[in-house]
C-alpha positions as a printed Julia matrix, in Angstrom:
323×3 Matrix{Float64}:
  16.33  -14.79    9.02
  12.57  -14.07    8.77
  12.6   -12.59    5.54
   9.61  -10.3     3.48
   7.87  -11.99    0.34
   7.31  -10.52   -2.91
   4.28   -8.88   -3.64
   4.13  -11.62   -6.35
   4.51  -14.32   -3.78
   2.05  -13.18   -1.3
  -1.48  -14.9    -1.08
  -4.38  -13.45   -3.53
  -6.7   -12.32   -0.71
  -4.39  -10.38    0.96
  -3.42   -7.88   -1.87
  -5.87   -5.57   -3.43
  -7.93   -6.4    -6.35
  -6.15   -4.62   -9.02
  -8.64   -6.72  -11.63
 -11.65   -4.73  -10.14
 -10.33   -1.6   -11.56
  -8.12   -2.95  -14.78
  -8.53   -6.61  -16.04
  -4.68   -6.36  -17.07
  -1.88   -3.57  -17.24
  -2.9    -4.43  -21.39
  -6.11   -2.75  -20.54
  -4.59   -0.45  -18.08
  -2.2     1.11  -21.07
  -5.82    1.31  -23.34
  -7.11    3.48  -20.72
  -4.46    6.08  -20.89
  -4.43    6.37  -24.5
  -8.41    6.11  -24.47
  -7.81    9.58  -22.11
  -4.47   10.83  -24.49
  -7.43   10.06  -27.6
 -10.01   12.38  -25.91
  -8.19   15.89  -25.08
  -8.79   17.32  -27.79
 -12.77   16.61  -27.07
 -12.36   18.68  -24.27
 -10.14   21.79  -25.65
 -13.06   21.84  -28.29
 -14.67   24.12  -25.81
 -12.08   26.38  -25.04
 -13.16   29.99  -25.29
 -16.45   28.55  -25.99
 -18.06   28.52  -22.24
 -19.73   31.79  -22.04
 -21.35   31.08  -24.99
 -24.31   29.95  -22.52
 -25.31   27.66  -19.62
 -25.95   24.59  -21.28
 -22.38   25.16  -23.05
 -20.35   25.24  -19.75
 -22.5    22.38  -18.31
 -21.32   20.52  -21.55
 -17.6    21.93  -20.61
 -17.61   21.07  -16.98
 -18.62   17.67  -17.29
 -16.76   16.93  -20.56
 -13.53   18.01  -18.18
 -14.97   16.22  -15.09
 -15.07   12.94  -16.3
 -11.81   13.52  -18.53
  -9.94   14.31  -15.17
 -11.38   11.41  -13.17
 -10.44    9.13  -15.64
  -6.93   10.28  -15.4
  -6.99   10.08  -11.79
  -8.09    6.46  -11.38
  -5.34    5.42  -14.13
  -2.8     7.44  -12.04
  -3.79    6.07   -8.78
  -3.76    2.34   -9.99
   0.04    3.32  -11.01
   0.56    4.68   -7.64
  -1.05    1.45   -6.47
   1.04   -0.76   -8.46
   4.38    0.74   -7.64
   3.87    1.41   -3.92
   3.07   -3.02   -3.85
   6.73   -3.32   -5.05
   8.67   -0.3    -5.95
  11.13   -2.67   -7.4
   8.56   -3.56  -10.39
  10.53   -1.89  -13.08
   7.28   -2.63  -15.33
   5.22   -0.57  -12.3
   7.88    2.0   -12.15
   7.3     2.83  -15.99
   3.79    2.76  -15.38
   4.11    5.99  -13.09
   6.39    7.99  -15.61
   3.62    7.11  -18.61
   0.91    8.38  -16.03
   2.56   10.75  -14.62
   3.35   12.53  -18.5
  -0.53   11.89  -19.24
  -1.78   13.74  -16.38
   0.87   16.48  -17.22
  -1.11   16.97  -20.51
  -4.68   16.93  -19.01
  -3.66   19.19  -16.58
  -2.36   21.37  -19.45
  -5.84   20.67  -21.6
  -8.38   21.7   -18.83
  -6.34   24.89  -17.75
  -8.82   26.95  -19.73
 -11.55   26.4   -17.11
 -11.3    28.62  -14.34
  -9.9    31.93  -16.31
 -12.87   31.37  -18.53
 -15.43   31.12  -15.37
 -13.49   33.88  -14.01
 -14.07   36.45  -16.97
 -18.01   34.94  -17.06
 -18.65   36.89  -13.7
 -19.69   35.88  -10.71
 -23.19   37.09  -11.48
 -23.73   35.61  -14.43
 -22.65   32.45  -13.58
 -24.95   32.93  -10.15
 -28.1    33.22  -12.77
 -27.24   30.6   -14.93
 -26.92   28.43  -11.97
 -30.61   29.35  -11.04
 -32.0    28.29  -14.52
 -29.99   25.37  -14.76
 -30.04   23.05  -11.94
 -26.81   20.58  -13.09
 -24.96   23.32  -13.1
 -25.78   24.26   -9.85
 -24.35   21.11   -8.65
 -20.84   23.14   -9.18
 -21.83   25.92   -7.0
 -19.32   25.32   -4.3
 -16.57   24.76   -7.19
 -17.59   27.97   -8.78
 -17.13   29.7    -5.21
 -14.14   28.38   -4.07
 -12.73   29.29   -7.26
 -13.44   33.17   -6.72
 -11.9    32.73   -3.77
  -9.01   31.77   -5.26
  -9.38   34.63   -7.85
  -6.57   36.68   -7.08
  -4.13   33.53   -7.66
  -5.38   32.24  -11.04
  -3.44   33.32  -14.04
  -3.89   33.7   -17.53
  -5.39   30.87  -20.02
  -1.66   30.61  -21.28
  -0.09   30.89  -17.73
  -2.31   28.16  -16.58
  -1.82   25.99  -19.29
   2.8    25.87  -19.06
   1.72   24.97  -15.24
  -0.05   22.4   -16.39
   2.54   21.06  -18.16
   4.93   21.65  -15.41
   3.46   18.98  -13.26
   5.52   16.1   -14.22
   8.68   17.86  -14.16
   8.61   19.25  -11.02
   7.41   15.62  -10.02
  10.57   14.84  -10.73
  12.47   15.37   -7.1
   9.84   13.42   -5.71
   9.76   10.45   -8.04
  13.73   10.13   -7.68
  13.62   10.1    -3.84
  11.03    7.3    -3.86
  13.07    5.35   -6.22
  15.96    6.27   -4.26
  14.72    4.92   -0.44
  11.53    2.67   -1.6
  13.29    0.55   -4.6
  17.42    0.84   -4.14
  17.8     1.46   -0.5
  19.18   -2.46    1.0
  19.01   -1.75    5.02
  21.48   -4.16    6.63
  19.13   -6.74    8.71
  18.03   -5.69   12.77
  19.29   -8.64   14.48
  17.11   -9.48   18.2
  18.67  -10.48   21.62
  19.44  -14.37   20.46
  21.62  -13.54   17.44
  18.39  -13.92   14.81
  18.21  -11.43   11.75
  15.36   -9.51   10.63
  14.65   -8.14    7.56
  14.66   -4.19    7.76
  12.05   -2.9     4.53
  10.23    0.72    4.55
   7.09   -1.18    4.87
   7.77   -2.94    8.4
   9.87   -0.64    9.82
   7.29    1.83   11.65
   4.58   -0.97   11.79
   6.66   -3.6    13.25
  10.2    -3.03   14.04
   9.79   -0.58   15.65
   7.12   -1.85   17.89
   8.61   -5.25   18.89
   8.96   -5.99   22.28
  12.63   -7.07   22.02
  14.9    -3.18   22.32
  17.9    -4.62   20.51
  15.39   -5.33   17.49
  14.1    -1.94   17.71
  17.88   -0.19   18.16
  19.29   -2.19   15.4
  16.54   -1.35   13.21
  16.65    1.9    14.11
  20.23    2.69   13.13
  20.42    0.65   10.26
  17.16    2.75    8.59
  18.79    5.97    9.88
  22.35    4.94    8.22
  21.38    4.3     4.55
  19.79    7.92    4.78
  22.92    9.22    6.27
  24.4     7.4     3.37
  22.71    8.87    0.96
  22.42   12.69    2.48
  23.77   14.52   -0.43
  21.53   13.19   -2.99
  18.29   13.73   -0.48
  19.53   16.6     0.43
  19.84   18.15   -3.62
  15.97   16.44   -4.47
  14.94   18.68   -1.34
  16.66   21.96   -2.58
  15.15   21.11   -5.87
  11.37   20.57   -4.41
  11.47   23.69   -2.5
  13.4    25.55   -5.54
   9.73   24.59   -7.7
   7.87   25.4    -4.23
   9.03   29.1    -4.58
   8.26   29.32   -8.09
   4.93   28.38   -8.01
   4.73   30.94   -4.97
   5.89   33.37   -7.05
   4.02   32.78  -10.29
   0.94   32.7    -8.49
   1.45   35.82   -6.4
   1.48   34.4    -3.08
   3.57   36.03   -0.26
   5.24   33.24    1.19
   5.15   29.65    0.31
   3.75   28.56    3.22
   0.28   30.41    2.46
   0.73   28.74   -1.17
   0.43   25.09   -0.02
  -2.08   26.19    2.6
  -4.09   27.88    0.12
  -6.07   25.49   -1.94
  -7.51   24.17    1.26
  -8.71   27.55    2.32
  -6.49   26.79    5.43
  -5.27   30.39    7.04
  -1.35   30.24    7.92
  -2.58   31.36   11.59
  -4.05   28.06   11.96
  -0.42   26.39   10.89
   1.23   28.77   13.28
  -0.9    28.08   16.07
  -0.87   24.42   15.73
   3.06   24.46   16.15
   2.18   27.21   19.71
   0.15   25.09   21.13
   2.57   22.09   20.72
   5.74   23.99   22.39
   2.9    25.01   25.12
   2.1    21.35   25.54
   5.49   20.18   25.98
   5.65   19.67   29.27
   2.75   17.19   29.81
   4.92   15.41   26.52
   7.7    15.12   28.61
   5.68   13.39   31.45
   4.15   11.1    29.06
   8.05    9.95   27.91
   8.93    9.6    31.61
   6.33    7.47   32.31
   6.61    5.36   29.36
  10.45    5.25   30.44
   9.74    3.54   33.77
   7.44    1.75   32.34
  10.14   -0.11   30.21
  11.83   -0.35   32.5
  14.84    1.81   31.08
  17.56    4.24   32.4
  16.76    6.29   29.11
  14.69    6.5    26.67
  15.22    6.92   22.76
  13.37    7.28   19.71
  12.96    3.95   19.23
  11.5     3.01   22.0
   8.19    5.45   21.3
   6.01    2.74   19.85
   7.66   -0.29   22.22
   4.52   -2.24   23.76
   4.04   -1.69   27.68
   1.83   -4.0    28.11
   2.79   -7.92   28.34
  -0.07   -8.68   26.31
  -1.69   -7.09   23.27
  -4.68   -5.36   24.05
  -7.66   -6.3    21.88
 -10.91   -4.34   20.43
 -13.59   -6.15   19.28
 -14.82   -5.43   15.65
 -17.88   -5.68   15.72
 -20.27   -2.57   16.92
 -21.7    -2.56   20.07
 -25.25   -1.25   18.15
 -25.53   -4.23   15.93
């Protein structure tokens, strides 16, 4: 059976360089606490910039660099889970990054109600006499645009803290499919077995050329979710549960404009996307009847969408034509 390594076991150059960012999880757990150490640096200037520009400057890039410090040790988490989600030692390194980032988002939350009751015209002429801070200017406006959705200093700062919890219903599923889930092997036309994982099941199972590899696949992915529909189904409730109250706290009408929001995305570009889809159908349904034929097949199934129809694998040169 042709069976997936470790991450542990796989050659050096083909995994990312984790030492680039961190030397060692040792100095990886140094620069949380290094971030944990420094909050109250930043909440030093709470209710302290509109004092003047140079004081918000101070703010805004005390805050800036405390946030991207706490994103970089979160992603590397993300990083080192998603490698092997089976790493119980990368698994606790999410829920430790996860809780920090809970708490900066908490510390910062000060920011934009305190830009909000400097004024927009204020904060226009200190941006004139101080060119640094004019490197926020899009920040500043984007934030005013979001004006009527930004709460109170205290408001801001419980949903801060309510990151990590209502993380929560995501974390579990991941566990649930990425780290417990054991598919039951695809096995090909001459009997062989194939390993079934969430990371080769889109990018190769389903897009070998033998159909009973694909089928068996297929099924045996879509069965352990079957298996497990009760407890996906209840971390779903739960997500969209946190979805409304965020819609709700922040005074949005539906909670389809509240995830669209932040991206200044209007909900008539969402409901024309899925329009001009259904009007599209058709020429959908010709592309699924040609790639029937083209397998050769009396009908066609969803696993047979990324099947090759070629005999051989096309190939595109790397290098650029201009070089």
């Amino acid at each position: 059976m042709a069976t997936i390594p470790l991450r542990s076991k796989v050659n050096k150059k083909y995994t990312w360089n984790a030492e680039s960012v961190y030397k060692s999880p040792k100095e990886w757990e140094a620069a949380l606490q290094a971030v944990l150490n420094d909050i109250p640096k930043v909440k030093k200037f709470e209710g302290k910039l509109s004092e003047s520009s140079t004081a918000l400057l101070k703010g805004y890039t005390a805050i800036e660099d405390l946030i991207l410090r706490a994103q970089t040790i979160f992603m590397y988490a993300q990083f080192s889970y998603a490698v092997d989600t089976t790493n119980q030692a990368a698994g606790a390194m999410i829920g430790k990054a996860q809780g920090m980032y809970g708490q900066v988002a908490a510390a910062v939350s000060f920011l934009n109600p305190e830009l909000l009751k400097i004024g927009r015209k204020k904060l226009s002429a200190w941006m004139k006499e101080n060119k640094k801070l004019a490197e926020y200017n899009q920040a500043i406006d984007d934030l005013f645009r979001q004006q009527a959705h930004v709460r109170s200093g205290e408001v801001e700062e419980i949903l801060g803290m309510l990151a990590d919890p209502f993380g929560g219903p995501s974390t579990s599923t991941s566990m649930l499919v990425n780290a417990d889930f054991k598919f039951a092997p695809a096995v090909d036309s001459k009997g062989k077995k194939h390993d079934v994982t969430q990371g080769n099941f889109y990018s190769t199972l389903l897009e070998h050329p033998d159909r009973k590899v694909r089928q068996s696949a297929f099924e045996s992915y879509q069965d352990k979710h079957i298996e497990f529909k009760n407890t996906l189904a209840t971390n779903l409730s739960t997500s969209i549960s946190a979805n409304v109250f965020n819609m709700r706290v922040r005074k949005f009408n539906t909670t389809l404009s509240a995830s669209l929001f932040n991206n200044n995305v209007p909900e008539e570009v969402f409901h024309n996307l899925i329009d001009t889809f259904k009007k599209n159908l058709p020429i959908w349904h010709r592309y699924f009847e040609i790639r029937r034929k083209a397998l050769g097949l009396k009908e066609i199934q969803y696993y047979d969408m990324w099947a090759p129809i070629a005999k051989r694998k096309p190939h595109f040169p790397t290098k650029k034509p201009w070089t």
